[in-house]
N, C-alpha and C positions, 0 to 999 in steps of 0.2 A: 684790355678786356679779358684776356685769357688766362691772362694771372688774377685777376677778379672772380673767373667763373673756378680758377682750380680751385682758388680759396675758400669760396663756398661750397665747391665740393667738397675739400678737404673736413668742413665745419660738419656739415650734414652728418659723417663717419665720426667725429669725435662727439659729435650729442649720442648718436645712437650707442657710441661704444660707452657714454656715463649714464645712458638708461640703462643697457643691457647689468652694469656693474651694481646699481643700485637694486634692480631686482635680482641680482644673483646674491648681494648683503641681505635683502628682506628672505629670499628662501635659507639661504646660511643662518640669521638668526632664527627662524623657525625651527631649524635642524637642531638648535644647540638647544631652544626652550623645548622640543620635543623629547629628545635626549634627555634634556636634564628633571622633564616631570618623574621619570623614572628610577632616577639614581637612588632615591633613600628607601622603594622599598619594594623593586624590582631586579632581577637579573641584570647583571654587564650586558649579556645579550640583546634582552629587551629592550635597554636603555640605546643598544648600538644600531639596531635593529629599524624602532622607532624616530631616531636620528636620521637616518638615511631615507626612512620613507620621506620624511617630509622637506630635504632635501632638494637642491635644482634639479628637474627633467624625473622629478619624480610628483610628487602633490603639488609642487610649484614649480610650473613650467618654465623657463626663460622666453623670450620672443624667440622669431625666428631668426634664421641666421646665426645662433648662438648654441654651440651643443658644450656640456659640461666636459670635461678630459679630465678630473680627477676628483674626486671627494675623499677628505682625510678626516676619521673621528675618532681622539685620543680623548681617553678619562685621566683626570686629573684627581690628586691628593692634595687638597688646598688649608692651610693650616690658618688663613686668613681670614675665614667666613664663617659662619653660626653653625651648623652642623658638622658633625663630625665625622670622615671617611671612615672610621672604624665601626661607625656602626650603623655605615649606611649595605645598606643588603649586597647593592652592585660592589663595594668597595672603593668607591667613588663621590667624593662630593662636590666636583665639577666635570665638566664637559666642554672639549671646542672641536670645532668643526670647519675644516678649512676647504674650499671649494675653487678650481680654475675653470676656467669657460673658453673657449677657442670664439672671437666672433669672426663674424664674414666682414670684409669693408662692400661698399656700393661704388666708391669712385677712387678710392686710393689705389686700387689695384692698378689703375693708368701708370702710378708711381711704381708698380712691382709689390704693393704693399696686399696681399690677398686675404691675409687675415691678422689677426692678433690679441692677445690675451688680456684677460683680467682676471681678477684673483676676490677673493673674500672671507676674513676669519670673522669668528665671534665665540664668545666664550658665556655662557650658561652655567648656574652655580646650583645646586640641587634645591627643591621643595621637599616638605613632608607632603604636600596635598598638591595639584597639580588646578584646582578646583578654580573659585570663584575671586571676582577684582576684590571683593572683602568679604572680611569675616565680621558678626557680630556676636559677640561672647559675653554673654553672663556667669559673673563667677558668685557661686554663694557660697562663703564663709557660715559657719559653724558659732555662734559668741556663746551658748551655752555656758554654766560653771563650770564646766568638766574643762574647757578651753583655758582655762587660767590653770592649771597646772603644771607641773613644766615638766618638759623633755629633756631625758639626758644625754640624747644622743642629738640634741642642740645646743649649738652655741655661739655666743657672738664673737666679734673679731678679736674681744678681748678674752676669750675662752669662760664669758660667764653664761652657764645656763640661764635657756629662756624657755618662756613659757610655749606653749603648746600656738594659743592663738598670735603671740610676735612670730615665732616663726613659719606658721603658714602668712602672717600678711610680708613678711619679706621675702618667703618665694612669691603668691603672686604677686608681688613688684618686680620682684627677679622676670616674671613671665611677660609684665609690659615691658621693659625694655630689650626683651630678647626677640617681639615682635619686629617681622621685617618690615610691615606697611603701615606707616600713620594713619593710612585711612581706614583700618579697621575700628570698628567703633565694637567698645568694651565699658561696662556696666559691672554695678558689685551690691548683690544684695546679699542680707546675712538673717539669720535667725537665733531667737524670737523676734518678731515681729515688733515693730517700734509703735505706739498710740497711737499715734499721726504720721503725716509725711513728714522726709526730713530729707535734708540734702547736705553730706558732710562736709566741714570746713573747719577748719582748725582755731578759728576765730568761733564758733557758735557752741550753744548747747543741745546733746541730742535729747531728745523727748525719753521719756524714762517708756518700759517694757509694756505689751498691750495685757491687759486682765487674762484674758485666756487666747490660744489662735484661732477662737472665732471671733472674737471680739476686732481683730485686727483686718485692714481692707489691704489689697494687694500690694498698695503702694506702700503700706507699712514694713516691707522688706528691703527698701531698697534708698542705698547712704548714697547710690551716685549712678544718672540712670546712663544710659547707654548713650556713647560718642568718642569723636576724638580728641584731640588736645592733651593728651595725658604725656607724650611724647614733646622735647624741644628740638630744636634745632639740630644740634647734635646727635639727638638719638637716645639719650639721658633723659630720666624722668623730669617728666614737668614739676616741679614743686608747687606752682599756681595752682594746678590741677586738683582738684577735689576729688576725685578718685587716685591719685598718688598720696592727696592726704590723709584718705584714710586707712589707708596702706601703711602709714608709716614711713612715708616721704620726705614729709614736711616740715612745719618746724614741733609739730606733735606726734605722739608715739599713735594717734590715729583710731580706727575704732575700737571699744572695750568688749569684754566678755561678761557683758551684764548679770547675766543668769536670770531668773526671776520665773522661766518656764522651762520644762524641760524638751528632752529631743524631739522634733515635730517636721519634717522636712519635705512631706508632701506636697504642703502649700505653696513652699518656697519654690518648688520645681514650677508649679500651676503657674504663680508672677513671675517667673523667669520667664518661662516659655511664653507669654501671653504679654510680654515685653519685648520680648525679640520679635514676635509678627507681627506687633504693631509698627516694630521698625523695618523690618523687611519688608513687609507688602507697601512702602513707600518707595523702594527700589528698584533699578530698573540697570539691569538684572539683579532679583533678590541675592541679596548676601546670603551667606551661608551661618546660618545660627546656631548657634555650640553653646550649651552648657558646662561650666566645672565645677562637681558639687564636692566640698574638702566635710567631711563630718568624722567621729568616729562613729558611724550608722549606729547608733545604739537608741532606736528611737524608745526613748522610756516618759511620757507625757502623761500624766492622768489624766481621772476623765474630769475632773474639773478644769486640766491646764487647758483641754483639747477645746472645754468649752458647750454651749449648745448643739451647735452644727457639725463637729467631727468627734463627739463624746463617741459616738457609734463603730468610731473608728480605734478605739482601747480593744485591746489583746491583738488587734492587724494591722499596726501603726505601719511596720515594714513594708507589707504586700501593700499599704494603700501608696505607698511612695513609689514601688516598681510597677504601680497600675499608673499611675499619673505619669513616671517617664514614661513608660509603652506608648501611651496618647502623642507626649508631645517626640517621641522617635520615629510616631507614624505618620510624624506631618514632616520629616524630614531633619529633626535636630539632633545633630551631634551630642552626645552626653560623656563629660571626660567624671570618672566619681575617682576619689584619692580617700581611703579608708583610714583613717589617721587615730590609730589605737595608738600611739604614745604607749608603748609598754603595758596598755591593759590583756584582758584576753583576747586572742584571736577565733575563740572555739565558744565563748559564750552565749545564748540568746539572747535576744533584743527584751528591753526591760520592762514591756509594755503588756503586763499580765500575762499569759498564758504564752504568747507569741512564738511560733516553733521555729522561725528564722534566726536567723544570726549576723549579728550587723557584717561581716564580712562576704557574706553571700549574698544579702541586702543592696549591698554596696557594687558589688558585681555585676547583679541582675540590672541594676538599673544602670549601668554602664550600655552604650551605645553594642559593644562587646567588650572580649576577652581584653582587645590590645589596647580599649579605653578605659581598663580597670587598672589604679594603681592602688597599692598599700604601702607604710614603712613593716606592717605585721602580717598582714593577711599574703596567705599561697599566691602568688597571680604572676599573669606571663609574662608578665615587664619584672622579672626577676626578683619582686621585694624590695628595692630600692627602699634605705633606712632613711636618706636624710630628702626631704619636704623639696630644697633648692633643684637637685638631681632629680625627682617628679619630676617638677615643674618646668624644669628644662627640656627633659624628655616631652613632656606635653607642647610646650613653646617649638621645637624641630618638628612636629608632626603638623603644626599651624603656618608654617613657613612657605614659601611661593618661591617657588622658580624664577629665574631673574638674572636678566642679561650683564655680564662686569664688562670693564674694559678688557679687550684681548692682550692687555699687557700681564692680567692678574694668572700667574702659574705657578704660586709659593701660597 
């Protein structure tokens, strides 16, 4: 009977010492995703600072009985994961955080045994945004004529120049597969505006260009509306996917650069934005809704392409596009814009009668801000960046989420 009662004492002391353990792992992993929300565009400090608050015996308590006796938090340079440490602010693009705990025993101490340790690592890999379980992203492509001309400072693997419009649809492909979470749900509309709906597939025909962009209803924007599936298995483009397909995934070079109206992109923002809160106000917690508009901002539409309803809008095609992002930034959407002059001017105005802007400034204002503004031509604070892929990249690490690796990963 006495070797029965020590044994369940003994039991009593080894449960409480694998609860104490598993919440001293849930506070350690908090430490490493708090840590690591900071890494890409925060201070070492911050990032080390923020770690520790959240930390055992700090934001998360242990039981009683259990006092912490060490917390360790090394930044790491990890050449195995999506962003990159050089150009992360802290110099860091991971984080681990290692934690011991002293407990008390209840019945071992009969045995001499009075207390005894546990321990707990975890390793955290940087986000650009520190935010929300997903993101939903509208991206609108530019198919214009101007988009069939080619860039020289693209080119395929085989070193043949490509046109303006393949090489933005292979960076955004580049941007799905550099997404960390398949559950972000991503969408692709483009202008002009297509007749009817239409939903791309490599197997169908698109509907030819609408008469003018009033003529055209919202859903006339958009080759593939917003979700997930575009991601397999691996982490590789889906090819099934109809937004990979019309990316230029698939077994076709994907959507064309029709021409047939000229530049008009205010609409496009209006069915973006009014596509993402259809999909968000369905969640719970809203996603976070992000636009990326690629154009080279030169909105030049007559007043016949504009049509009855936005004729009015000839000589302030630009300002009507930075009035419509304002609306949809002031309900909370992210706006990534990529100024995609392909070697035109960077200094010219917008071609829409009198218009005193300039599509690079165009392109700017209606960026969420400064550090949402990219060009291969125009001035702006993400350095000029020439080639489309390098954007897109840079946009794709700023979308990225913080996230726990095994604590084996330190290369």
């Amino acid at each position: 009977m006495v070797a029965l009662l020590g044994f369940a004492a003994i039991c009593v002391d080894v449960g409480y010492l694998a609860y104490t353990q598993r919440r001293l792992q849930a506070a350690t992993d908090a430490a490493a995703l708090a840590g690591a929300t900071d890494l890409w565009s925060q201070s070492w400090s911050t990032a080390y600072n923020d770690a520790v608050a959240y930390s055992a015996g700090q934001a998360n308590p242990l039981p009683g009985g259990a006092t912490v006796s060490s917390t360790s938090v090394t930044g790491l340079t990890l050449t195995s994961i999506q962003l990159p440490y050089k150009q992360a602010v802290s110099g860091y693009n991971g984080i681990q955080v290692t934690q011991t705990a002293s407990v008390s025993t209840f019945f071992a101490n009969i045995f001499g045994i009075k207390a005894t340790t546990v321990s707990a690592t975890s390793t955290a890999v940087a986000g650009g945004a520190g935010g929300p379980a997903q993101y939903n992203v509208m991206i609108i492509l530019d198919t214009t004529a101007s988009m069939n001309t080619d860039d020289s400072n693209c080119k395929n693997s085989s070193g043949v120049v490509q046109t303006r419009l393949a090489c933005a649809k292979a960076a955004a492909l580049q941007l799905l597969t550099t997404l960390t979470n398949a559950g972000d749900n991503v969408g692709l509309m483009a202008f002009p505006p297509m007749s009817s709906n239409y939903a791309f597939s490599c197997g169908s025909t698109a509907p030819g260009i609408a008469g003018s962009y009033s003529a055209a209803a919202s859903a006339g924007y958009q080759y593939s509306k917003l979700g997930t599936g575009f991601l397999g298995s691996s982490g590789s483009a889906n090819t099934s996917s109809g937004l990979v397909q019309a990316l230029g995934g698939g077994s076709c070079s994907g959507l064309a650069a029709p021409g047939g109206l000229g530049t008009y992109y205010a609409q496009a923002i209006v069915a973006a934005q009014q596509s993402l809160q259809s999909l968000s106000s369905t969640q719970s917690p809203p996603g976070q809704n992000v636009i990326i508009l690629l154009s080279d901002g030169d909105a030049s539409s007559s007043q016949t392409q504009l049509g009855a309803t936005y004729k009015s809008n000839y000589g302030t095609e630009c300002q009507t596009a930075i009035n419509t992002a304002a609306t949809a930034k002031a309900a909370g959407t992210l706006i990534y814009t990529v100024a995609y002059i392909g070697g035109g001017s960077a200094s010219s105005t917008c071609s829409d009668g009198s218009d005193p802007l300039s599509p690079c400034n165009t392109m700017q204002s209606i960026a969420t801000g400064p550090a949402y503004f990219y060009s291969d031509t125009c001035s702006n604070s993400n350095g000029g960046v020439a080639s489309l892929n390098s954007i897109f990249s840079t946009i794709s690490y700023s979308l990225t989420k913080p996230r726990l690796v095994p604590a084996s990963v330190t290369s």
